[in-house]
MIMI-448509 format. One record per atom (N, C-alpha, C): x, y, z; atom name. Coordinates in steps of 0.2 Angstrom, whole numbers. Example, Ala and Ser with C-alpha at 12.3 -4.5 7.8 and 13.67 -1.06 7.14 Angstrom:
<node u="66" v="-28" w="39" atom="N"/>
<node u="62" v="-22" w="39" atom="CA"/>
<node u="66" v="-16" w="39" atom="C"/>
<node u="64" v="-11" w="35" atom="N"/>
<node u="68" v="-5" w="36" atom="CA"/>
<node u="64" v="0" w="39" atom="C"/>
//
This chain:
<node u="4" v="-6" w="0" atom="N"/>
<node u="0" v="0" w="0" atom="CA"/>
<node u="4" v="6" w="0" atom="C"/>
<node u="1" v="10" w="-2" atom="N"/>
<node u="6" v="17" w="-3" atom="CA"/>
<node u="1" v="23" w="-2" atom="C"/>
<node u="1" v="26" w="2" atom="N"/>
<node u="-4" v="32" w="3" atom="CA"/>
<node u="-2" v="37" w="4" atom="C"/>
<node u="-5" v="44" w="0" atom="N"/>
<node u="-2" v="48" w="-1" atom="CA"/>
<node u="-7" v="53" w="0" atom="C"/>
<node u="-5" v="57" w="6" atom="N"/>
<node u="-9" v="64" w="8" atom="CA"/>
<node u="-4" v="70" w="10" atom="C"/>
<node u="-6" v="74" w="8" atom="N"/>
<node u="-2" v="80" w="11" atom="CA"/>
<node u="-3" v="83" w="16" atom="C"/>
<node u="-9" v="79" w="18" atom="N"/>
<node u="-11" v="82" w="24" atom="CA"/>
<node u="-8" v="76" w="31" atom="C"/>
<node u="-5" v="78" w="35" atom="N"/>
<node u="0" v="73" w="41" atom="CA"/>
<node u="-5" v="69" w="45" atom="C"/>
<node u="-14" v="72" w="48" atom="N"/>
<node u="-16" v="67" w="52" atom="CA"/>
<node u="-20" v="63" w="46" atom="C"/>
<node u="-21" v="66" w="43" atom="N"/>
<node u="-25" v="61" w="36" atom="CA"/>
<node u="-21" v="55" w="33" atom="C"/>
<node u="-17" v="58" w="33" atom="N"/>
<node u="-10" v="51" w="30" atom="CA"/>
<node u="-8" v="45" w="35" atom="C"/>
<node u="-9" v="48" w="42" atom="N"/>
<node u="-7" v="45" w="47" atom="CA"/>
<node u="-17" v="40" w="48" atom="C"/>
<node u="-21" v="43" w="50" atom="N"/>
<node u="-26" v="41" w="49" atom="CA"/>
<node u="-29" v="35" w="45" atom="C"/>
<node u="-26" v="36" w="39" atom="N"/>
<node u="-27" v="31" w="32" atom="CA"/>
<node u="-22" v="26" w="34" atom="C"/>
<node u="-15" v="26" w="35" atom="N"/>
<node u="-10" v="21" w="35" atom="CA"/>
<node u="-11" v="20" w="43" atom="C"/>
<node u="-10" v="19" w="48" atom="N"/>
<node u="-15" v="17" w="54" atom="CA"/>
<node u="-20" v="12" w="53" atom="C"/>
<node u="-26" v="14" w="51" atom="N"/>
<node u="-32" v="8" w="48" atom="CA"/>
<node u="-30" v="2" w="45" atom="C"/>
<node u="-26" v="5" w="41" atom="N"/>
<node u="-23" v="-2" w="35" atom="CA"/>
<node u="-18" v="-6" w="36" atom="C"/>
<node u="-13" v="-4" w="40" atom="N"/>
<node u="-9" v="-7" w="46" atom="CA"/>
<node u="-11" v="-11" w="50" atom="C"/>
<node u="-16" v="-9" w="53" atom="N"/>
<node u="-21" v="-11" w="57" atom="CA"/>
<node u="-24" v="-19" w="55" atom="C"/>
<node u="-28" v="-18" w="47" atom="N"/>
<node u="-27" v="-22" w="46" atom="CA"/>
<node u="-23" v="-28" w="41" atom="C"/>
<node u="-18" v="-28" w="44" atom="N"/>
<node u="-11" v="-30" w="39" atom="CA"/>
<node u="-9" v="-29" w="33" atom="C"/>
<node u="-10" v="-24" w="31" atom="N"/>
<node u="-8" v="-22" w="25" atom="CA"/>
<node u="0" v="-18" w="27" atom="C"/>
<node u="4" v="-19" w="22" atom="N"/>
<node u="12" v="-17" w="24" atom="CA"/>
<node u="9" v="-8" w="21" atom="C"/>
<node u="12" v="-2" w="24" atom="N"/>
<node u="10" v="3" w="21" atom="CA"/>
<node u="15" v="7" w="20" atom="C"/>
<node u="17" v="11" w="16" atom="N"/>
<node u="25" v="17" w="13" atom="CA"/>
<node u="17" v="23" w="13" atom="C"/>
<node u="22" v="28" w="16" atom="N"/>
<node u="17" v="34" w="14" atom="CA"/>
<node u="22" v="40" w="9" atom="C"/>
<node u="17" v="45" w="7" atom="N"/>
<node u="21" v="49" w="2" atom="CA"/>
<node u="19" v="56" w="5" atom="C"/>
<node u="19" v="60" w="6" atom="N"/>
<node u="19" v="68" w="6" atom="CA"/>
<node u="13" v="71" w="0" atom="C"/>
<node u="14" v="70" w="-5" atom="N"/>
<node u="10" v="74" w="-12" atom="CA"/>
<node u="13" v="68" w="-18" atom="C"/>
<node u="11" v="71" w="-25" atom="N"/>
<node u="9" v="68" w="-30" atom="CA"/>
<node u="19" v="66" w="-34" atom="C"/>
<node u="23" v="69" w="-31" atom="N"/>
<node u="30" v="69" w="-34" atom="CA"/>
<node u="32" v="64" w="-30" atom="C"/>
<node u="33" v="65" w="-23" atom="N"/>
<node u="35" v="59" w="-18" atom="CA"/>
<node u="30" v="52" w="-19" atom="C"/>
<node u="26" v="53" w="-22" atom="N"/>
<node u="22" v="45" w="-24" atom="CA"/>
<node u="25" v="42" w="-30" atom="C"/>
<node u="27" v="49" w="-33" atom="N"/>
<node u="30" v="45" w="-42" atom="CA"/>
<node u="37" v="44" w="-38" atom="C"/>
<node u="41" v="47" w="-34" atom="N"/>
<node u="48" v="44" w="-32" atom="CA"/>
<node u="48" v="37" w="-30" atom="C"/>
<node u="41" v="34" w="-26" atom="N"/>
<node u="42" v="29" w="-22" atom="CA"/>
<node u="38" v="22" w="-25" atom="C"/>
<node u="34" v="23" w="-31" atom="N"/>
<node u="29" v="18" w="-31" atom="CA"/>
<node u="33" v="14" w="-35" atom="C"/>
<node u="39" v="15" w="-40" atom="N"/>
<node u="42" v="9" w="-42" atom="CA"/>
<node u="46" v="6" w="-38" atom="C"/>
<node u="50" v="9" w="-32" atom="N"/>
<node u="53" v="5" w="-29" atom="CA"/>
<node u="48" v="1" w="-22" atom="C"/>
<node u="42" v="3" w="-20" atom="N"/>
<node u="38" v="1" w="-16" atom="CA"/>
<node u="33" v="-5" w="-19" atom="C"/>
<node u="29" v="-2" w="-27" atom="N"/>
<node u="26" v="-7" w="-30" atom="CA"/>
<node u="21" v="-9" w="-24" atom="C"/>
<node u="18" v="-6" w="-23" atom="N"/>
<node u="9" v="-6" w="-21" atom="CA"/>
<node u="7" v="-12" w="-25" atom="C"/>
<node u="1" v="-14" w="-21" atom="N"/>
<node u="-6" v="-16" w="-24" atom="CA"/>
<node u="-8" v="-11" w="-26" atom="C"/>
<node u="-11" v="-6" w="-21" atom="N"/>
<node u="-14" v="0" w="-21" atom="CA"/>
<node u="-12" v="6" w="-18" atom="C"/>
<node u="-14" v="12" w="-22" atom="N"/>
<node u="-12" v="19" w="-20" atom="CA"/>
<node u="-20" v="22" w="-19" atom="C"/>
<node u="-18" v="26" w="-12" atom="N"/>
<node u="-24" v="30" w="-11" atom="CA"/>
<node u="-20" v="36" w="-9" atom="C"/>
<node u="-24" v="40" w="-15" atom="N"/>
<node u="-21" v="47" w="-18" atom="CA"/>
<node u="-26" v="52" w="-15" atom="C"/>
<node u="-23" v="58" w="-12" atom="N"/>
<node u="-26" v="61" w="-11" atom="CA"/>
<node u="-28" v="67" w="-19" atom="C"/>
<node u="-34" v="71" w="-21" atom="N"/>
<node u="-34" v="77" w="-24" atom="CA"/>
<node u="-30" v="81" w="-25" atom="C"/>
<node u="-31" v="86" w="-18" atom="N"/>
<node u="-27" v="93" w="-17" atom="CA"/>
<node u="-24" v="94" w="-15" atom="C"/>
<node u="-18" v="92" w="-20" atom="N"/>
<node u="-9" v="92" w="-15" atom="CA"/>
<node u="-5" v="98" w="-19" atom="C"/>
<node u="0" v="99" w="-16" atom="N"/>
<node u="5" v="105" w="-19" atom="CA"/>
<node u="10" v="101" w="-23" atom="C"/>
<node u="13" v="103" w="-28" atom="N"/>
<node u="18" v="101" w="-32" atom="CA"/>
<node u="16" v="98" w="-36" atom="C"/>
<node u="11" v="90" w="-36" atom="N"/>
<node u="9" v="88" w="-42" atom="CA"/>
<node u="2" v="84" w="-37" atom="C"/>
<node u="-3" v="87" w="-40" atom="N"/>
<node u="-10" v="84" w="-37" atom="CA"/>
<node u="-11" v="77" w="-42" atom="C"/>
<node u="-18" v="77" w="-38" atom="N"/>
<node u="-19" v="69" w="-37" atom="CA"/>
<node u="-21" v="66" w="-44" atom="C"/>
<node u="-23" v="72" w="-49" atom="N"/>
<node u="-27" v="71" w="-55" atom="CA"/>
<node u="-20" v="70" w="-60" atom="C"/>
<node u="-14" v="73" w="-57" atom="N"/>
<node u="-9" v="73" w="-63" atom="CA"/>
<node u="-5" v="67" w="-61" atom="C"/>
<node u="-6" v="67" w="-54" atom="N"/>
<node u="0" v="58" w="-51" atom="CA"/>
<node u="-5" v="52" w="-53" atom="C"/>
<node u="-12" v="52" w="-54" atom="N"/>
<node u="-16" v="46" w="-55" atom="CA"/>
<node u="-15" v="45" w="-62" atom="C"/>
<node u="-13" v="52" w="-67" atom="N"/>
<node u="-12" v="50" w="-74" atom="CA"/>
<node u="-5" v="48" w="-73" atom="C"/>
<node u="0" v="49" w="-72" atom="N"/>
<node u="7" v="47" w="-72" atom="CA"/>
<node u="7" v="40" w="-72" atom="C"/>
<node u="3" v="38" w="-66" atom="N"/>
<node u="4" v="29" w="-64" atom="CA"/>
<node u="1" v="28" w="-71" atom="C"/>
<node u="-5" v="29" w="-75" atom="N"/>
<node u="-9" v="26" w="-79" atom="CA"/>
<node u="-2" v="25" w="-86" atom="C"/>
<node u="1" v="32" w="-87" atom="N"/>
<node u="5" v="33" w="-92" atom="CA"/>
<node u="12" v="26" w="-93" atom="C"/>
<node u="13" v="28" w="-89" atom="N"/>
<node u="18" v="21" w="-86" atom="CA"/>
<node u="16" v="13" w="-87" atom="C"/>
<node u="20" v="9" w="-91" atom="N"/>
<node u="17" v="2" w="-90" atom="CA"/>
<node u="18" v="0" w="-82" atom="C"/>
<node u="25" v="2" w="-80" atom="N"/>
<node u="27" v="-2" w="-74" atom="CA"/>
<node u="22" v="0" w="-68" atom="C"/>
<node u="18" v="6" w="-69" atom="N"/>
<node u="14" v="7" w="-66" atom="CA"/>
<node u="5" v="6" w="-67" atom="C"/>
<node u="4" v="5" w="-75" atom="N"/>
<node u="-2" v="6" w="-76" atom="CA"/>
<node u="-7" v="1" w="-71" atom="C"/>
<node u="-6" v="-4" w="-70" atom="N"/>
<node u="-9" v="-11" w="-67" atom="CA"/>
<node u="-10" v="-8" w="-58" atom="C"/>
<node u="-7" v="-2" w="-58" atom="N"/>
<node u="-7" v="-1" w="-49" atom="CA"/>
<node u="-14" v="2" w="-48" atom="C"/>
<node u="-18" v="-2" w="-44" atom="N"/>
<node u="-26" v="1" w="-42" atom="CA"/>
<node u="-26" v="9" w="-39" atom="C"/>
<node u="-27" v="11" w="-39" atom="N"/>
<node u="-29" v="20" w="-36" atom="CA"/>
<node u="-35" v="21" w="-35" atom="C"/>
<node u="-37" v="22" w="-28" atom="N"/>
<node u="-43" v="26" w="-25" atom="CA"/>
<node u="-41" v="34" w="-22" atom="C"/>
<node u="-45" v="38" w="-26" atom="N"/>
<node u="-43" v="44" w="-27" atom="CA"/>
<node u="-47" v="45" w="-16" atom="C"/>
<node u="-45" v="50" w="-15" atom="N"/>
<node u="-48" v="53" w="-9" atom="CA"/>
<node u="-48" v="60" w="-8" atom="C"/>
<node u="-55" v="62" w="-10" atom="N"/>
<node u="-54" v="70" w="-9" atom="CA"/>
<node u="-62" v="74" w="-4" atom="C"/>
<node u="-59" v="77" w="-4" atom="N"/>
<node u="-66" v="83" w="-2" atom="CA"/>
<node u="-71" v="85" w="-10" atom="C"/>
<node u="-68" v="84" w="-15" atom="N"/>
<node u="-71" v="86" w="-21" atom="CA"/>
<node u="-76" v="81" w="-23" atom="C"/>
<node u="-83" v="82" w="-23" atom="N"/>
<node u="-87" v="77" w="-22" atom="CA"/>
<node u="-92" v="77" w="-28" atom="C"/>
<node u="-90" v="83" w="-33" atom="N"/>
<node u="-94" v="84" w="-39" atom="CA"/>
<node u="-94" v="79" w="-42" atom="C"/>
<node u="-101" v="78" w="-46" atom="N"/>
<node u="-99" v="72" w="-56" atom="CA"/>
<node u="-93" v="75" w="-59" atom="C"/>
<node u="-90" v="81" w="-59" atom="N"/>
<node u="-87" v="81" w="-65" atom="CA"/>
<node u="-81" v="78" w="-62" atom="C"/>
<node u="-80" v="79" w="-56" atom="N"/>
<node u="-74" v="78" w="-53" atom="CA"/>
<node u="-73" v="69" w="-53" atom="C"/>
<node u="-80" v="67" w="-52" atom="N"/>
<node u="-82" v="58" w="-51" atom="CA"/>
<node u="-79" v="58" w="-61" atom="C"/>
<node u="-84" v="60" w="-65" atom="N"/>
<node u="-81" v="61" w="-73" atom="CA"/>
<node u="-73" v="60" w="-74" atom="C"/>
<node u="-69" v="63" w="-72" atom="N"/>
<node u="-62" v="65" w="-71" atom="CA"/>
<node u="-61" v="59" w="-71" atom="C"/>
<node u="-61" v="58" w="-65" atom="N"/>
<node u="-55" v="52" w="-60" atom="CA"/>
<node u="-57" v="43" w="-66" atom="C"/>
<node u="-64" v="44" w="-69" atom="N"/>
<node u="-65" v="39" w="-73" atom="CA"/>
<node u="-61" v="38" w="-77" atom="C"/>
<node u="-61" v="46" w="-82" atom="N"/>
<node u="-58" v="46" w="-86" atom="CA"/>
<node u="-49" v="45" w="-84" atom="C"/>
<node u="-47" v="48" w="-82" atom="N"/>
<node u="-44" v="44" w="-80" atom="CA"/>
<node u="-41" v="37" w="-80" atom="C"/>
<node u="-46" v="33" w="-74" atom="N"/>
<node u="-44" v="25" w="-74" atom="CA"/>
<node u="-44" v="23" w="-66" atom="C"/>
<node u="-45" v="27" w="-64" atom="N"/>
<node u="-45" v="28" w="-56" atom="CA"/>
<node u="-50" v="20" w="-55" atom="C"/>
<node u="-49" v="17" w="-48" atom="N"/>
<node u="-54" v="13" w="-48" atom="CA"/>
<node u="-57" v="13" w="-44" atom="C"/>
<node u="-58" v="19" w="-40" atom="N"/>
<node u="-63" v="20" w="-36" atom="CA"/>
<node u="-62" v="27" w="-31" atom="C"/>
<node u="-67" v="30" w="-29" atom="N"/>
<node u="-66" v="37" w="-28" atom="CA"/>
<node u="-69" v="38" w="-20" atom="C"/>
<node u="-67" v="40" w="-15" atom="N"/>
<node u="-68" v="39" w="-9" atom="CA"/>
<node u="-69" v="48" w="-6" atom="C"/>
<node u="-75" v="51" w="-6" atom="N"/>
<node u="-77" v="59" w="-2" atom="CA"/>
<node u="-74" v="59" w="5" atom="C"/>
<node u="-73" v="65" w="8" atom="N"/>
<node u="-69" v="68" w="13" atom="CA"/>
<node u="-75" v="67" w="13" atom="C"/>
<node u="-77" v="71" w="23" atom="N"/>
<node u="-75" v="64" w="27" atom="CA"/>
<node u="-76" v="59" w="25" atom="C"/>
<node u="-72" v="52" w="25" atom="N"/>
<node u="-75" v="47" w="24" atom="CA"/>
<node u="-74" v="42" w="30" atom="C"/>
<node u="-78" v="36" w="29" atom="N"/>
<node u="-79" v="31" w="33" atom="CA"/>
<node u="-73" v="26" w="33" atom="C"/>
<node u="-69" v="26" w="40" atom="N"/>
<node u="-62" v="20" w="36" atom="CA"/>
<node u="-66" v="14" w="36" atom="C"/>
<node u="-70" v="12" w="40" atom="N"/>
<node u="-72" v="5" w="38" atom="CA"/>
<node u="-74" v="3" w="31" atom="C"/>
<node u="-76" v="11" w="25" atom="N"/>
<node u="-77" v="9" w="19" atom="CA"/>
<node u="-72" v="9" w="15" atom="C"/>
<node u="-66" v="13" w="17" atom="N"/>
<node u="-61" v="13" w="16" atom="CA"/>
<node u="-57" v="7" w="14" atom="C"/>
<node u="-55" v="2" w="22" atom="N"/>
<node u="-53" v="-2" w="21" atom="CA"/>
<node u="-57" v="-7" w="17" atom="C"/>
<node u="-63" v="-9" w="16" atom="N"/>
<node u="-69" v="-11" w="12" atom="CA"/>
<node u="-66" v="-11" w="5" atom="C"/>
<node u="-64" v="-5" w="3" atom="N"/>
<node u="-64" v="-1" w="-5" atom="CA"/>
<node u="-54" v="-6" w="-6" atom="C"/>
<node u="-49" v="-4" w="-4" atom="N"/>
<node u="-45" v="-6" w="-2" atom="CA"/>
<node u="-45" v="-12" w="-3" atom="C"/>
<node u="-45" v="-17" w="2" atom="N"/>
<node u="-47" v="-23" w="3" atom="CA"/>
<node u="-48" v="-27" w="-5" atom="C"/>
<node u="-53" v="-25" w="-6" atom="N"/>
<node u="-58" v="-30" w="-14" atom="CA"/>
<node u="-51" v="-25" w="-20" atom="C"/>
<node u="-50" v="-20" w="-18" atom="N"/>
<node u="-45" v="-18" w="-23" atom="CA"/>
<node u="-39" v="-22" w="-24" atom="C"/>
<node u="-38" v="-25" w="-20" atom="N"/>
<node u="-32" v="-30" w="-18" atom="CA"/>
<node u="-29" v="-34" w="-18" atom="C"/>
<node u="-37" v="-39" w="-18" atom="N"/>
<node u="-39" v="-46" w="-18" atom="CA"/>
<node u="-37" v="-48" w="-12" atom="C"/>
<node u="-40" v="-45" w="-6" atom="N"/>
<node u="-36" v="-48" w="-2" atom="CA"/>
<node u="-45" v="-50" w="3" atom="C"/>
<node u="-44" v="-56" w="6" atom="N"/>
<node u="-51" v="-58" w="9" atom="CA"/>
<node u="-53" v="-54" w="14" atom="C"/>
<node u="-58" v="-52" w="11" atom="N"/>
<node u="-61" v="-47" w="17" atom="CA"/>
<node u="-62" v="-50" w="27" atom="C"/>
<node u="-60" v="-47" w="29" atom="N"/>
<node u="-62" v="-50" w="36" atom="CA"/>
<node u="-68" v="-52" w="39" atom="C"/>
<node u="-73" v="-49" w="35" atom="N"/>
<node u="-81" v="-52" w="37" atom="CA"/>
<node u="-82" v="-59" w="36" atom="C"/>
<node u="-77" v="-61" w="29" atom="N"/>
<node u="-81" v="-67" w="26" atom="CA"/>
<node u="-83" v="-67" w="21" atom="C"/>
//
């Protein structure tokens, strides 16, 4: 897993849960520190935050896509942006699922999880 927020208790929040439930986790800073880290980290999945400085979440989702070494890595975007055009984007895009501020970690890890293949804990 690789999470990337620019925000410090959000990042810590997201990668906490998913720790929690055994997932290994590498975090990033913003959209440049995720392109530094995910070839040599190689995620299942990256949860991207939108609104970041340097390179947001709309230009680091397209980079992974651009890339073969990257294209196959799952991305669940996380933002406060909760419009269709913005839901449109992230389609367009490739994103494979889109997660609104605040959100719920139980769906969180939910969304994560089935991204993953990894069995869910319910069963």
């Amino acid at each position: 897993m690789l999470v990337v927020d620019d925000d410090e208790v959000i990042r810590q929040l997201i990668a906490v849960n998913l720790t929690l439930e055994g997932f290994d986790v590498v975090t990033a800073v913003d959209g440049r520190d995720c392109l530094e880290k995910v070839l040599e980290v190689k995620p299942d999945v990256v949860t991207l935050d939108v609104m970041m400085p340097r390179l947001d979440g709309w230009v680091t989702a397209t980079q992974l896509r651009k890339n073969p070494a990257t294209a196959g890595i799952k991305v669940v975007l996380i933002t406060a942006r909760a419009q269709e055009d913005d839901r449109d984007r992230g389609r367009r895009i490739g994103v494979d699922a889109y997660l609104t501020k605040p959100f719920d970690p139980g769906e969180m890890i939910r969304v994560v999880r089935e991204l993953a293949g990894a069995p869910s804990a319910f069963g």
